[in-house]
C-alpha positions as CSV (number, residue, x, y, z in Angstrom):
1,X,123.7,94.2,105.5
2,X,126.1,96.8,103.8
3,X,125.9,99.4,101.3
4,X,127.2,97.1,98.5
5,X,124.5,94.2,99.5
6,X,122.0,97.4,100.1
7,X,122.5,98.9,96.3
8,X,122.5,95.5,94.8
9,X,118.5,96.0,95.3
10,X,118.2,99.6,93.9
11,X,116.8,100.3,90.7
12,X,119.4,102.2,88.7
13,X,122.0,99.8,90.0
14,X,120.2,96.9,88.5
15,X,122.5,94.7,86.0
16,X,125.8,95.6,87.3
17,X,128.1,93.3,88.1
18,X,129.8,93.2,91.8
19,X,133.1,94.0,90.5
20,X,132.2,97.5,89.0
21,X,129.6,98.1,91.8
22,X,132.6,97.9,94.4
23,X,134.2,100.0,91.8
24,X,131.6,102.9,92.0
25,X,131.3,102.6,95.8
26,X,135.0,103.1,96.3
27,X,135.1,106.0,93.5
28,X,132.2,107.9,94.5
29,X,131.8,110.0,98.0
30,X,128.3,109.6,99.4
31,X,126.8,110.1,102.9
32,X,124.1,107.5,104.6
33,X,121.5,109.5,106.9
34,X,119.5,107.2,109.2
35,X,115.4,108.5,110.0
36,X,113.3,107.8,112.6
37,X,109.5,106.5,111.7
38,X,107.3,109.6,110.9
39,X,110.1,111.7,111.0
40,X,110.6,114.7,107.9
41,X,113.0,114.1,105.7
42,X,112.0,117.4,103.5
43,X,109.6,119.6,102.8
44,X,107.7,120.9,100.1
45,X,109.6,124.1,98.5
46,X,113.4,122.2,100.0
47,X,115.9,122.2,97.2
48,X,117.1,119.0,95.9
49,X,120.4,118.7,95.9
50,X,121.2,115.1,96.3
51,X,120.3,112.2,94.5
52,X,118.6,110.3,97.6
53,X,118.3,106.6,97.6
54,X,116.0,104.4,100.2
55,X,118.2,101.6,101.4
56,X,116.0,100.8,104.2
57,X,112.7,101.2,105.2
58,X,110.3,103.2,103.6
59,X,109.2,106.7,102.9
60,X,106.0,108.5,101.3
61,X,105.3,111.8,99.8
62,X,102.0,113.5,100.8
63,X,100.3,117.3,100.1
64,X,98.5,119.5,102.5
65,X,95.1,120.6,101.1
66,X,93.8,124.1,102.2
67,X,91.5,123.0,104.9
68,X,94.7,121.3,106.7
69,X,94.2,117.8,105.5
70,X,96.8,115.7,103.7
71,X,96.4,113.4,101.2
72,X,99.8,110.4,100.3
73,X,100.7,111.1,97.0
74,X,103.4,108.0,96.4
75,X,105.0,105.3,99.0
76,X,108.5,104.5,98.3
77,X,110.0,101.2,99.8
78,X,113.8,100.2,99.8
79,X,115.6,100.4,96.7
80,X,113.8,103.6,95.3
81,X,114.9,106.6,94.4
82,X,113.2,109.7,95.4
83,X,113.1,112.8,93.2
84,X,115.0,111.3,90.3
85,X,113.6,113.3,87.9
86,X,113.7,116.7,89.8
87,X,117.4,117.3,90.6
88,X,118.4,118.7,87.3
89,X,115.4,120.1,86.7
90,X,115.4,124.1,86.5
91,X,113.3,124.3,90.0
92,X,114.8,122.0,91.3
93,X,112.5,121.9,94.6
94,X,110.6,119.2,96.9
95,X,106.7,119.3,94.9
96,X,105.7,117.5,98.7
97,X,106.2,116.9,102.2
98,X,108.9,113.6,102.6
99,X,108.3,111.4,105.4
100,X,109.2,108.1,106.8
101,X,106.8,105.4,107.0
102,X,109.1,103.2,109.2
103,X,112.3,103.6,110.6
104,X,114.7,104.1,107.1
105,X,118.0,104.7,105.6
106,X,118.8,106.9,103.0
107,X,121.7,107.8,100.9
108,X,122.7,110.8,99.4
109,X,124.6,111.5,96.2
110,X,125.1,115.3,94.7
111,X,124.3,116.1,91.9
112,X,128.4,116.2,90.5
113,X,128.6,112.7,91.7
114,X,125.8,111.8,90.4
115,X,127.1,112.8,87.0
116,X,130.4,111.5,87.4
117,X,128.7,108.3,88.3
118,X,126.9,108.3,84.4
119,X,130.1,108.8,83.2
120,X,131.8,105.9,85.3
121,X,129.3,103.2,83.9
122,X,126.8,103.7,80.7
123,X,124.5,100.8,82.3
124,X,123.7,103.0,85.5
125,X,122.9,106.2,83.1
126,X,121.0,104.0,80.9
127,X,118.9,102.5,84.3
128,X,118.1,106.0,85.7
129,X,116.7,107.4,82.4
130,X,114.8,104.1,83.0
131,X,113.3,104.9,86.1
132,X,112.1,108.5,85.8
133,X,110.7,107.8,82.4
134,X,108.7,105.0,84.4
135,X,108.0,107.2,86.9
136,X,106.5,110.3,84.6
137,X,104.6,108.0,82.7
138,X,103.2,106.5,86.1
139,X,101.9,109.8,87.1
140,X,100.7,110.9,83.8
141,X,98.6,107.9,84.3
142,X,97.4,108.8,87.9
143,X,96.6,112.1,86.5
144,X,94.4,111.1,83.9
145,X,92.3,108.5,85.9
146,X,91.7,111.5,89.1
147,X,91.2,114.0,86.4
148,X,88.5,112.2,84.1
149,X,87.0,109.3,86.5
150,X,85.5,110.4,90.3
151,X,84.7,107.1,91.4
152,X,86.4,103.9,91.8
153,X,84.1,101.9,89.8
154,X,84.6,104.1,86.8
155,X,88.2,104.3,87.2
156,X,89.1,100.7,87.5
157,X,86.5,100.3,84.4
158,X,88.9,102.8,82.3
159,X,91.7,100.8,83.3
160,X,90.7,97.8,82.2
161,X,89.1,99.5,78.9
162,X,93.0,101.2,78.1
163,X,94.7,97.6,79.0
164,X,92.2,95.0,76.9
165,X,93.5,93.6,74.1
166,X,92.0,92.7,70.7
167,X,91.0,89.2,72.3
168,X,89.3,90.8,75.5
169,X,92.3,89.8,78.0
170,X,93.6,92.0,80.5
171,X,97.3,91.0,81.7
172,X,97.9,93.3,84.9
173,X,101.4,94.9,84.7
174,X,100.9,96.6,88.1
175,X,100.4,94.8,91.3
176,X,96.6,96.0,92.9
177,X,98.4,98.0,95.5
178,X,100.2,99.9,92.3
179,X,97.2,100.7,90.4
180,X,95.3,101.4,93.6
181,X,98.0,104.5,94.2
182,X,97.8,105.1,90.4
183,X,94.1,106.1,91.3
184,X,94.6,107.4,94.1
185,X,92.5,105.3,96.4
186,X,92.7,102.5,99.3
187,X,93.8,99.4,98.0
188,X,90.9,97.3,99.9
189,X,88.7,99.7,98.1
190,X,89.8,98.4,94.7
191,X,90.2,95.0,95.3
192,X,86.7,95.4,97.0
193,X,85.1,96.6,93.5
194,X,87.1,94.2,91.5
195,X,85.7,91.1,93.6
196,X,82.2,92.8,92.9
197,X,82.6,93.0,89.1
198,X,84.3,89.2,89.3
199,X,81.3,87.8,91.4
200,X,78.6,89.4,88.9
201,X,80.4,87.9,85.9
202,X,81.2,90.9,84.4
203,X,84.8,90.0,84.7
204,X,86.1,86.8,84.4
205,X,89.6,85.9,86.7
206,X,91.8,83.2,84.3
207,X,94.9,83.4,86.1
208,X,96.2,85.5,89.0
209,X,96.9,88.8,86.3
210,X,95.0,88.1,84.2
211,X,91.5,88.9,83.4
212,X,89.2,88.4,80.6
213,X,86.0,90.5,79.5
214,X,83.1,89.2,78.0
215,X,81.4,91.9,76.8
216,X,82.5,95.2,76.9
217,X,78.9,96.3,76.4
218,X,77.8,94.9,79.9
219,X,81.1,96.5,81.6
220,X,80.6,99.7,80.0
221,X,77.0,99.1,82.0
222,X,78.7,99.6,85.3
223,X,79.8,102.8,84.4
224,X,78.1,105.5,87.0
């Protein structure tokens, strides 16, 4: 597959047309770096100075705690972009370690490109704002539910609490594996505490996403 076919899949590429894709690709000067599985791509404290686009494969971010141990922040398959929202920031630096799940290819834009690319086509500046308002909002989320809910049980309950609407549904917007990152926990672990709450009745599965609750009083029970 080539770049074209490759960026036809990206995020901030979505909704343009082939013509004025070609158009960018020939305009703009990029390069393509290919990564082994497991393999660093950058470190925490690295300067961003490339937009940085997974074609292929898949990389995730992950922190070292004090004792040594490291915990995955975010996985990002192909068609992601990684650090969107950091390279015109004023420190404008890796917050984690970058590393390839699988074998991967990435491309790299800098940041004059990148702007020359906005100005190019108003769809692809429009798309980007998109994705790292998505993305802050995503994290703001992940934040809250570590922050102010330890366990799983209480965490999926809060969910489910800030997502009901006035006639007790809950329509998922994020896959499990999603809102299991959002929490920060394995997502057999979730899917294991949802079944739970499903097989006692306190939740009630109407279609694949979506959920209803018959009482919030008996959910609220399950809190720990």
């Amino acid at each position: 597959m080539d770049i074209f076919e490759k960026l036809k899949n990206v995020e901030i590429f979505k909704g343009i047309d082939d013509e004025n894709l070609k158009t960018l690709l020939i305009e703009l000067k990029y390069k393509v770096k290919k990564f082994d599985k497991n393999e660093v791509v950058a470190f925490r404290g690295d300067e961003i100075k490339d937009l940085i686009i997974v074609t292929e494969g898949e990389v995730y971010t992950e922190m070292q705690k004090l004792n040594g141990d490291s915990i995955v922040v975010d996985r990002l398959p192909e068609g992601s972009v990684l650090a969107g929202a950091f390279i015109f920031g004023k420190d404008n630096r890796f917050p984690v370690d970058v590393v390839t799940a699988s074998d991967s290819e990435l491309i790299y834009i800098s940041k004059d490109e990148v702007i020359r690319m906005f100005q190019l086509n108003e769809r692809l500046l429009q798309n980007y704002l998109g994705v790292i308002s998505n993305k802050t909002q995503f994290l703001s989320k992940k934040i809250w539910f570590s922050f102010t809910n330890k366990s799983i049980n209480n965490k999926l309950i809060a969910y489910l609490l800030n997502n009901m609407n006035r006639n007790n549904y809950v329509l998922l917007q994020n896959s499990m594996k999603e809102i299991a990152q959002m929490f920060g926990v394995a997502r057999p672990s979730l899917s294991r505490v949802l079944k739970e709450f499903i097989d006692e009745g306190v939740i009630i599965r109407k279609e694949k996403n979506l959920l209803e609750i018959p009482s919030k009083d008996v959910l609220l029970e399950k809190v720990d």
